[in-house]
OpenMM code with the backbone's topology and positions (N, CA, C; nanometers):
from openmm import Vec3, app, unit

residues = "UNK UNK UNK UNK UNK UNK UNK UNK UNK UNK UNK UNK UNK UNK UNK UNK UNK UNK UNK UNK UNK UNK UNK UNK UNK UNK UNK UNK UNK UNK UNK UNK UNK UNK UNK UNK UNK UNK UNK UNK UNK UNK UNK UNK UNK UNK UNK UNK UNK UNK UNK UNK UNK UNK UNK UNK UNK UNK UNK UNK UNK UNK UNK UNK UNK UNK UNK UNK UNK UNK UNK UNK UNK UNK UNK UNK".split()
positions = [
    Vec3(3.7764, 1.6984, -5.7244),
    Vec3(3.9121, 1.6652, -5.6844),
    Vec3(3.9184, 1.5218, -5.6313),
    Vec3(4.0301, 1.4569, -5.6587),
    Vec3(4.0349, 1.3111, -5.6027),
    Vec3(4.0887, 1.3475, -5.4738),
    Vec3(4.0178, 1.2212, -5.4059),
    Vec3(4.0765, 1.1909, -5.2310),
    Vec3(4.2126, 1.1282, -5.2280),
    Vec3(4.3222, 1.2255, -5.1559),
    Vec3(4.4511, 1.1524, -5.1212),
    Vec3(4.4513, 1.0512, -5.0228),
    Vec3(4.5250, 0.9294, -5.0362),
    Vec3(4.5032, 0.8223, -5.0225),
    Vec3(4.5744, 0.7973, -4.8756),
    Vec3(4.6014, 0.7726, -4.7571),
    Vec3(4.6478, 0.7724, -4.6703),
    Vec3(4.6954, 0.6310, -4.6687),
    Vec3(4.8411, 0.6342, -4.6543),
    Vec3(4.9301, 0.5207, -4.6542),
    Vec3(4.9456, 0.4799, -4.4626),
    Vec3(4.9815, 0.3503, -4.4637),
    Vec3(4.9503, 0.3146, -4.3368),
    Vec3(5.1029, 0.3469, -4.2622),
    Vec3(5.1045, 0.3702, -4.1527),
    Vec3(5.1865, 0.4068, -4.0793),
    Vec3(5.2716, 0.3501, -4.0249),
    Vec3(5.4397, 0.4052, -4.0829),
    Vec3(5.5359, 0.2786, -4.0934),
    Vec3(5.5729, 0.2667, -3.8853),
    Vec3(5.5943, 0.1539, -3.8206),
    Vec3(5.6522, 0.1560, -3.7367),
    Vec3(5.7750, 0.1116, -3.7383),
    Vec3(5.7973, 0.1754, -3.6011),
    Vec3(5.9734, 0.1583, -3.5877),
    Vec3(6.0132, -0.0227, -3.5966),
    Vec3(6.1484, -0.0669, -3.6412),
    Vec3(6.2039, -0.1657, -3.6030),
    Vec3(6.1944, -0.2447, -3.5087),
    Vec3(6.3208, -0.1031, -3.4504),
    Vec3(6.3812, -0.1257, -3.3375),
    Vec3(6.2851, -0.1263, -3.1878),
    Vec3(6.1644, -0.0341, -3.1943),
    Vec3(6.0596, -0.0231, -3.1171),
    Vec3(5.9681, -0.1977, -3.0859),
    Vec3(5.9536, -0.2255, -3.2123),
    Vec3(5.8470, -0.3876, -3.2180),
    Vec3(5.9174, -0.4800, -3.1940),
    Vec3(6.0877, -0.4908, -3.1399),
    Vec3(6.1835, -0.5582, -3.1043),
    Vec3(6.2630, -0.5873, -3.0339),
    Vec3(6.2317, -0.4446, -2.9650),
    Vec3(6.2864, -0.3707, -2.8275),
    Vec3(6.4312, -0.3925, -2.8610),
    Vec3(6.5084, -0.3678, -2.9438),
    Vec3(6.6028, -0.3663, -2.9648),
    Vec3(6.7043, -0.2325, -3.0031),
    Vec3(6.8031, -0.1991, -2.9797),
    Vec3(6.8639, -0.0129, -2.9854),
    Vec3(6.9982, -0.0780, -3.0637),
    Vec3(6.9807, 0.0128, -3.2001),
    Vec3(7.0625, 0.0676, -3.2893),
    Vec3(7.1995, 0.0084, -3.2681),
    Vec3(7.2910, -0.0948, -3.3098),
    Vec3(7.4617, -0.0905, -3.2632),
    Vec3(7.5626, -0.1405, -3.3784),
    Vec3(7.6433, -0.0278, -3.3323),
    Vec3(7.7277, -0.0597, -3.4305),
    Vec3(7.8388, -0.1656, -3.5200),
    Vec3(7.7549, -0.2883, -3.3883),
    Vec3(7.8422, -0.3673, -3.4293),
    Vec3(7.7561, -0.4694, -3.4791),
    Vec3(7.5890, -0.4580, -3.5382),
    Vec3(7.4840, -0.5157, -3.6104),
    Vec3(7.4859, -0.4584, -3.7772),
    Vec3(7.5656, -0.5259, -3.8058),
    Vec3(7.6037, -0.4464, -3.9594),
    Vec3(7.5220, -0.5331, -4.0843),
    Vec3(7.4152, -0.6052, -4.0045),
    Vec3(7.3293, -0.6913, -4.0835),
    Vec3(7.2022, -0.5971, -4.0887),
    Vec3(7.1559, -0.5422, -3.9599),
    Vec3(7.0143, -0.4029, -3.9365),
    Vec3(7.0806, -0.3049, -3.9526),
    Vec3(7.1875, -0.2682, -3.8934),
    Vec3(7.2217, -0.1211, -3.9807),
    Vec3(7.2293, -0.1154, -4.1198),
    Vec3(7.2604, -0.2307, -4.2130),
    Vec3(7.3226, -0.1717, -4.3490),
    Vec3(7.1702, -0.1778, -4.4407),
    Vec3(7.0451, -0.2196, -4.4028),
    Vec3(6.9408, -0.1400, -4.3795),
    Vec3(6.8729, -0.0310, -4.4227),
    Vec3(6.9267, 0.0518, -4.3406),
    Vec3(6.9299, 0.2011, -4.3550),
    Vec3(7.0391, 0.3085, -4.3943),
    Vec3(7.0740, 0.2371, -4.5086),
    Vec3(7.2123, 0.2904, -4.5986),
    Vec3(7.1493, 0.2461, -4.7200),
    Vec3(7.2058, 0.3698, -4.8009),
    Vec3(7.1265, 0.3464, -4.9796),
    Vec3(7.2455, 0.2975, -4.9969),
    Vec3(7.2640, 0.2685, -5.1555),
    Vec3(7.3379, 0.1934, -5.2177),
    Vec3(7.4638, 0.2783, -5.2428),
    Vec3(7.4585, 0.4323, -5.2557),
    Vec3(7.5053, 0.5004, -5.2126),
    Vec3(7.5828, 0.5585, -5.1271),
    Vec3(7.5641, 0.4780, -5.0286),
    Vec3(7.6131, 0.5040, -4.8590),
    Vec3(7.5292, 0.6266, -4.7909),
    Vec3(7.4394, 0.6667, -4.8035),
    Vec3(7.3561, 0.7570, -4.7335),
    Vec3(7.2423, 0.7135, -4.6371),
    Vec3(7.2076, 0.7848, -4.5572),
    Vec3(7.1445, 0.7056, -4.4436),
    Vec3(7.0104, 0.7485, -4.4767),
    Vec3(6.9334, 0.6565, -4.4694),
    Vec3(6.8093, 0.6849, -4.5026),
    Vec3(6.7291, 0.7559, -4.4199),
    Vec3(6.6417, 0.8486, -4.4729),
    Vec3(6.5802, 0.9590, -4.3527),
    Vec3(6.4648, 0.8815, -4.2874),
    Vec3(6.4583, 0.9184, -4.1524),
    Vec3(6.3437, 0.8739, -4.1000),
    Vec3(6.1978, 0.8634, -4.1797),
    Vec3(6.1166, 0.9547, -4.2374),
    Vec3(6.0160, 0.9470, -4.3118),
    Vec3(6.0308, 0.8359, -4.3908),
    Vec3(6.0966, 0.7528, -4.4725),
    Vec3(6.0996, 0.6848, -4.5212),
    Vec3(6.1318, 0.5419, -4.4738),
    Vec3(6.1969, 0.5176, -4.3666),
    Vec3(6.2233, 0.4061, -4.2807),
    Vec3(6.1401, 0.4102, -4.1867),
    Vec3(6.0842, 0.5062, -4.1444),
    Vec3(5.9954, 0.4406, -4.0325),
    Vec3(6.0119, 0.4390, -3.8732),
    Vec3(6.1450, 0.4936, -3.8450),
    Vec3(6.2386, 0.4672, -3.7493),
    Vec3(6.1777, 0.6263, -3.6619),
    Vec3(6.1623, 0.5777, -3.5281),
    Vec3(6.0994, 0.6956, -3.4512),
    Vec3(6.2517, 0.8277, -3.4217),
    Vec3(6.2084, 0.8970, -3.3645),
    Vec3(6.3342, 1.0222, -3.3364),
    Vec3(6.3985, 0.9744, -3.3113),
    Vec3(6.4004, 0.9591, -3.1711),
    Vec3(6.4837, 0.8987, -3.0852),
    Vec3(6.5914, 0.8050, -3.1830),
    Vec3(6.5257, 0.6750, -3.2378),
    Vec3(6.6237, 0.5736, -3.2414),
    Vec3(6.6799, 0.6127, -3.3829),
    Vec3(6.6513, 0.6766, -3.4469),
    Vec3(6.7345, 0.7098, -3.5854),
    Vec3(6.8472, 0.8405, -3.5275),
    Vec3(6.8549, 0.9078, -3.4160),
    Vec3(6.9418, 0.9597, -3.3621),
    Vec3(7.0605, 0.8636, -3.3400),
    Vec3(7.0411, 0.7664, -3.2796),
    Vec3(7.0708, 0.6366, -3.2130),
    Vec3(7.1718, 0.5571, -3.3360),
    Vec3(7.0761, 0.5193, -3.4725),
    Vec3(7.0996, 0.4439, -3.5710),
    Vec3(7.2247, 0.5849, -3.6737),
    Vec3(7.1866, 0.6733, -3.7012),
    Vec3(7.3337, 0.7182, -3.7630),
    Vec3(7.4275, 0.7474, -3.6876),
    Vec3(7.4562, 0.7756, -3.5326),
    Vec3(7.5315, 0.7759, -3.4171),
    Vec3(7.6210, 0.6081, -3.4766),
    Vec3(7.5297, 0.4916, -3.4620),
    Vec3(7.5997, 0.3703, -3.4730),
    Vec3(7.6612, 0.3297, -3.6551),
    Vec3(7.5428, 0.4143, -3.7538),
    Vec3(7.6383, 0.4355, -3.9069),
    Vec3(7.7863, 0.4688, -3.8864),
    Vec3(7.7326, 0.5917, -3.8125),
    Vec3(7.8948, 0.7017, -3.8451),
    Vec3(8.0241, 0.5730, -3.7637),
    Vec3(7.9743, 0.5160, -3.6863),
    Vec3(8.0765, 0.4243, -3.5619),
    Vec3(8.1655, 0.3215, -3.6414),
    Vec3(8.0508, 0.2453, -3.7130),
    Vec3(8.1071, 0.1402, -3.8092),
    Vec3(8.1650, 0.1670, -3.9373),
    Vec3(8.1323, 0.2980, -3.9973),
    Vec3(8.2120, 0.3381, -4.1225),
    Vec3(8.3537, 0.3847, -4.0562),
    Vec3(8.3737, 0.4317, -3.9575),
    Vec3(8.4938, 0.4943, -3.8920),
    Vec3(8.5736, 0.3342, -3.9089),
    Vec3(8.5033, 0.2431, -3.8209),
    Vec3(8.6166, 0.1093, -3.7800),
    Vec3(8.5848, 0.0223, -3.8779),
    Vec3(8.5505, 0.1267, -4.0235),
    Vec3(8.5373, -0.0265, -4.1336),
    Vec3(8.4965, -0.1247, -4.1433),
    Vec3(8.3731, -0.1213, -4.0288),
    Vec3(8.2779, -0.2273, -4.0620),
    Vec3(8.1408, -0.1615, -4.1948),
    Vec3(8.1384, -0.0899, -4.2210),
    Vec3(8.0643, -0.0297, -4.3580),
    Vec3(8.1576, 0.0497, -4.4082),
    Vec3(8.1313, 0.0526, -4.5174),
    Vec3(8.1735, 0.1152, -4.6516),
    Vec3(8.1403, 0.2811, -4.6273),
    Vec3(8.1977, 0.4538, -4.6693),
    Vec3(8.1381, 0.5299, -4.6569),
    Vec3(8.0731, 0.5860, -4.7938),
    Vec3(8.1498, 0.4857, -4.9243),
    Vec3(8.0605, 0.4458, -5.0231),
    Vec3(8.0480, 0.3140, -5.1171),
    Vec3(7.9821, 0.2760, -5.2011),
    Vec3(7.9794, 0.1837, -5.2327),
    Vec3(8.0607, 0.1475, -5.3304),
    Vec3(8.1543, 0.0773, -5.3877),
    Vec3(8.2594, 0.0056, -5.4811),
    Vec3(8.2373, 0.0106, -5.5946),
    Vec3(8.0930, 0.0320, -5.6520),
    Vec3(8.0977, 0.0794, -5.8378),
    Vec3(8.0935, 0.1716, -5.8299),
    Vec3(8.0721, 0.3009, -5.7531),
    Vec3(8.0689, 0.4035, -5.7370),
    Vec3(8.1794, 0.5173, -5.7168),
    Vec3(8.3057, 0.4488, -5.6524),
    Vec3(8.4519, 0.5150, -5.6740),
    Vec3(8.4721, 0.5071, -5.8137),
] * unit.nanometer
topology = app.Topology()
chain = topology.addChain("A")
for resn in residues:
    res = topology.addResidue(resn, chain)
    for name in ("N", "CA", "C"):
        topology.addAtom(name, app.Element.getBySymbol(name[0]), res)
């Protein structure tokens, strides 16, 4: 059997920056939005509990006051 390969371990952002999730950073939030408008799951971003609680709390904030899209424009 081949050996599975252990990928290195993504860290948080917001943790190596000391910086918390806001909704009015629509340059790091849009980020963690597919092209789609879906928020990308933690396993794949890297983003610890805590602050991806934090980071779609501040998605949902800015799609409300239209600072993001809740989908993307070729897609309607």
């Amino acid at each position: 059997m081949a050996m599975a390969r252990r990928r290195a371990k993504k860290v948080c952002w917001f943790e190596q920056n000391k910086v918390e999730p806001d909704y009015k950073d629509i340059r790091i939030i849009s980020r963690y939005v597919t092209e789609r408008g879906k928020i990308v799951p933690r396993r794949l971003s890297g983003v610890t509990a805590k602050n991806q609680r934090k980071l779609a709390t501040a998605i949902k904030r800015a799609r409300h006051l239209g600072l993001l899209p809740f989908v993307s424009q070729n897609i309607k």
